[in-house]
C-alpha positions, 0 to 999 in steps of 0.5 A: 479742768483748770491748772490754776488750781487743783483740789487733792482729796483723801478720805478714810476712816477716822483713825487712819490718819487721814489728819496727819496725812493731808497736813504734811501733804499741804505743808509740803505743797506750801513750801513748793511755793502753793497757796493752800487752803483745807477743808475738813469733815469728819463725823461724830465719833470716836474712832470710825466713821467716813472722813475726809479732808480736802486741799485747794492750791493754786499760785494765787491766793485761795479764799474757799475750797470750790467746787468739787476735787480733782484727785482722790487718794482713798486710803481706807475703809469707814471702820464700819462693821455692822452689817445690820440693815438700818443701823445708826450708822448703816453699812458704809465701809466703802463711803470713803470711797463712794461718797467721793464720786459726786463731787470728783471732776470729770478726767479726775483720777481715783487711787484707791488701796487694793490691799484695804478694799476686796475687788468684789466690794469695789465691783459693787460700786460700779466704779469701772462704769462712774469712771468711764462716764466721767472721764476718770482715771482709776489707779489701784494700788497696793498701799498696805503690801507697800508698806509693809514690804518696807516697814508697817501697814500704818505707813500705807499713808506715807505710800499714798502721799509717793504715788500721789507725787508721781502721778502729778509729776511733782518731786517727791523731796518736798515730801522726803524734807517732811519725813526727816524733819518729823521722824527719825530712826528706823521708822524715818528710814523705813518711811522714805523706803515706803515713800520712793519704793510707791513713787517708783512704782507709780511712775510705771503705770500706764494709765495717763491723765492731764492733770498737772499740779501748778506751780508757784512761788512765795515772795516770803516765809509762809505758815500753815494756820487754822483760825484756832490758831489766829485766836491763840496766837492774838491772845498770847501777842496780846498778853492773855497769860491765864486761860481756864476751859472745859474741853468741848469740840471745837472749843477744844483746840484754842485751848488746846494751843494755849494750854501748849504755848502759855508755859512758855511765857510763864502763864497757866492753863486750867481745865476744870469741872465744867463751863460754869467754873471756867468762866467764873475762874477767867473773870477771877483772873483778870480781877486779881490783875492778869489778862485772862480768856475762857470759852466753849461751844454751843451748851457750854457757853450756855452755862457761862452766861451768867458769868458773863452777866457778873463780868459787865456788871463788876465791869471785869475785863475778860475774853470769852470765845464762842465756837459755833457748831451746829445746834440746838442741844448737842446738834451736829457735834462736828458740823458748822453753823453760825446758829448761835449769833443771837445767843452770843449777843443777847444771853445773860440778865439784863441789856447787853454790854459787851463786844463782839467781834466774828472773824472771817479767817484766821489773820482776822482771828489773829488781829479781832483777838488782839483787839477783843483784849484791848477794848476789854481792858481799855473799857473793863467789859467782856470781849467776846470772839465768835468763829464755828467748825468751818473756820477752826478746822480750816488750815490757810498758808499765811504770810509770815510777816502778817504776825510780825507785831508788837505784843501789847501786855499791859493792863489797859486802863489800870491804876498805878498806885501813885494814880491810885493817890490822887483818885477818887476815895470815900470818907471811910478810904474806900477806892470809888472804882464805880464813879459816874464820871471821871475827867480824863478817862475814856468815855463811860470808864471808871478806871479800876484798882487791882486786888493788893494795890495800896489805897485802891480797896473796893467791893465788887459786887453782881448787884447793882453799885454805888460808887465804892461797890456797895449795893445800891437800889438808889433810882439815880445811882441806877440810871447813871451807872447803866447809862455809863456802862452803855456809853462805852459801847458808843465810845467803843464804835466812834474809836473802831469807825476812826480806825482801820475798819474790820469790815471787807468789801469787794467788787465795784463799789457802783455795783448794782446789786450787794452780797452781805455776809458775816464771819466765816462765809465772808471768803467764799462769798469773796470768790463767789462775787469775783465770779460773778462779776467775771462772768458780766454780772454787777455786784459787790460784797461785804463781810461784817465782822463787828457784830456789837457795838454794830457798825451802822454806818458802813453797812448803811453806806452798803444797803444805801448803794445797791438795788438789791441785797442777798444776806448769806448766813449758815442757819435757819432762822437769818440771824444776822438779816434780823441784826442788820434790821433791828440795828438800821431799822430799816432796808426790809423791802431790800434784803433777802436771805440765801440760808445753808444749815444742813452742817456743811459750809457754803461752796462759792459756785452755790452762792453764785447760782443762787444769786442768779436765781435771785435776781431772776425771781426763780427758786434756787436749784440746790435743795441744801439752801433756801430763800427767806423771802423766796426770791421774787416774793 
């Protein structure tokens, strides 16, 4: 068991705070000087159900959650009462605890409360002799009796996060400094009173382990974030001031943040009716001439693609996100997958012309988002920003300082109404928003007016224009104005390849073989790849988050450089290997996929096995994950 790391895992029911408790717990881990990163399961429901969430910190950097846990602090029962045989969701009140005991480490310790567990159920799940074989240390405590000796039997958590501290030898005031900050009154008082009085008592047991949490040390501030929280927060420093949504998980937190912070600066957040409003109402926004975002999930994205059509065609700036969940339909509501790649490329009527960027954790949602309204407003196209479950519900500790940017409110490539004078006009007056080529302006772009400005009058219309908006079938007009609207998508490249590129690479770059990823199974890959190459292997990877315009010639370079290449993507049909295929047109005969859908994210040791399998032409050993071609064919 290694002490660089350590991976604390608490598990309930939903509704037992099972949130709450491991966000204190790892805000209290940072600021002991950790690095953390979270994972977070939960089911489809309500209230009830088995969910858990898992903390990875270490002294150095943590790219993905690893393989396994070490410490399991089970607070709760599953809130499962049918006792029917075969019921939907069956009888799994101890899954809190059992569905832990395959993935706990061997000499990993169990703490489980023996006020919400009856000892005749716990004897059922022959944990005494899972614990003996495995090396386990079982620590049986009374949570709830605790908790209510001091205060209420809810507090259960906060005597969980006290014995927790005891047996890893850590200070219970990094915990106590949480309590006082959040709470305050009697129900701060009886909290730490529930806090020492568990720490206390853990402290006499004498059950002895190894385990040890390690310990670290920041050279600057660091914040807890999930990538919901780079999108948001790249969105506001970059001056979107309206958002519109309909709630749908994991949408729903994106707008949830903004719908928080946006008052602040003075801009507005609107939930309405459905999906299909909320886009039309962003893109309604931005033409009357504020910076304006919308999204959804899976089906509610489906209805906004026409939208999305209304916005290249009027060539109307706005941001849309896409948060991918496991499909098709409603699928697994609460599960990731990175299924919906093809829908988010090629939905809506006619070519596409809009960018799409894919981050792979939160600082890239927080700099593509930026980036999304910038090429949006610079080249009056949709920007769209793609991320699923895993990357919306995984908190990270970030550096500060990464943050600490200029926030960038203006319009883009916008009219002044003294520019407005010397523009473009026709023989009635009217504005040419939608000439074929203007001298000065970015490529493909036709610099717009906003609704109100003096002398900057034109008609925005889905039907294909001529220059003033009125509707053209004339084949000339036609050729040009797609022709122009394609050449922003060119222009946009050539300025993302002269820039600081969004694509990662790691390992040696004389690697022989390659790993490509995109999005949120970049940083697992990451780790998998370091391991590989610990372990004598040679290989390098790269995470391509530019998804449109596509970026050919750095994955190009990629392809060209290895012997072999493992695509890995979470979902069935390898997407992103057919983007990279029909983009390059070519490298068929030396891609290959390792493929996950089965609604749980990627672990770095299975990337790392099955890559072993592929080079050896065998079949990989994990049955959630397949091979496209199978390896060797």
């Amino acid at each position: 068991m290694t002490q660089d790391t350590i991976a604390w895992r608490v598990s309930g029911g939903s509704g037992d705070g099972i949130d709450s408790t491991s966000r204190n717990y790892a805000k209290a881990l940072m600021r002991s000087g950790l690095n953390i990163y979270t994972h977070r399961h939960y089911p489809s429901r309500i209230r009830g159900g088995h969910t858990y969430v898992e903390i990875r910190a270490g002294d150095e950097p943590v790219q993905s959650r690893g393989a396994g846990f070490d410490f399991l602090l089970c607070l709760g029962d599953s809130f499962a009462r049918s006792e029917q045989e075969g019921a939907i969701y069956g009888n799994e009140e101890l899954k809190p605890l059992t569905e832990q005991f395959d993935e706990l480490h061997e000499g990993g310790i169990i703490v489980y409360d023996t006020g919400q567990f009856d000892e005749d159920d716990i004897a059922e799940t022959e944990l005494e002799e899972r614990a003996e074989e495995n090396n386990w240390h079982v620590y049986p405590v009374d949570l709830r009796g605790i908790a209510q000796e001091h205060g209420r039997a809810v507090m259960r958590n906060t005597a969980g996060l006290g014995v927790t501290a005891a047996l890893l030898d850590q200070d219970v005031d990094m915990i106590e400094e949480l309590i006082e900050e959040n709470m305050s009154g009697d129900m701060r008082d009886a909290n730490l009173e529930v806090l020492h009085s568990a720490y206390e008592r853990a402290l006499e047991f004498d059950e002895s382990h190894d385990l040890v949490a390690p310990e670290g040390s920041h050279d600057e501030e660091h914040a807890l974030l999930t990538g919901s929280d780079g999108i948001a927060y790249g969105a506001l420093d970059a001056g979107c001031r309206f958002i519109s949504g309909y709630p749908m998980t994991p949408w729903t937190d994106v707008f949830r943040i903004m719908s928080q912070k946006l008052p602040k600066y003075g801009g507005i957040a609107e939930q309405v009716e459905d999906e299909i409003a909320s886009a039309t109402l962003a893109l309604g926004a931005s033409h009357a001439g504020v910076k304006a975002m919308s999204g959804s999930a899976g089906g509610g994205f489906a209805l906004m693609t026409e939208a999305l059509g209304l916005a290249e065609m009027t060539e109307t700036p706005v941001v849309y996100v896409e948060a991918m969940r496991a499909g098709p339909s409603t699928g697994l509501p609460t599960k990731t997958e990175q299924g919906d790649l093809e829908h988010v490329l090629y939905s809506s009527q006619g070519d596409s012309c809009r960018v799409v960027f894919a981050p792979a954790n939160a600082e890239e949602a927080y700099e593509q988002s930026r980036q999304a309204f910038e090429l949006a407003y610079d080249y009056h196209l949709p920007a769209l920003v793609v991320y699923d479950q895993k990357l919306e519900g995984e908190l990270r500790s970030v550096p500060v300082s990464h943050f600490d940017q200029e926030p960038a409110p203006d319009l883009g490539s916008t009219l002044t109404e003294e520019e407005l004078r010397d523009a473009a006009h026709d023989a009635s007056g009217k504005f040419e928003r939608f000439q074929h080529s203007v001298e000065g302006a970015k490529e493909g772009v036709s610099p717009r007016s906003i609704p109100g400005q003096k002398g900057g009058r034109f008609l925005a219309s889905g039907n294909e224009s001529a220059p003033t908006g009125h509707i053209s079938e004339d084949p000339v007009n036609r050729k040009n104005q797609m022709d122009r609207r394609l050449r922003k998508l060119t222009a946009i490249r050539g300025e993302l390849d002269d820039g600081e590129t969004n694509q990662t690479t790691a390992g040696p770059e004389d690697a022989e073989y390659g790993i490509l990823t995109w999005g949120s199974t970049q940083d697992t890959v990451l780790e998998a790849v370091d391991q590989l190459n610990e372990e004598g292997h040679s290989v390098k990877a790269m995470g391509v988050s530019d998804l449109m315009p596509y970026p050919e010639a750095e994955v190009t370079e990629f392809l060209e450089s290895v012997e072999e290449c493992l695509v890995v993507e979470m979902n069935a049909s390898a997407q992103f290997r057919g983007l990279t295929q029909k983009e390059l047109g070519r490298f068929g005969d030396k891609m290959s996929s390792l493929l996950k859908y089965n609604g749980e994210p990627f672990r770095h040791n299975e990337i790392v096995e099955a890559f072993k399998d592929s080079i050896d032409g065998g079949q990989p050993a994990a049955q959630n994950v397949k091979f496209v071609p199978a390896a060797g064919d």
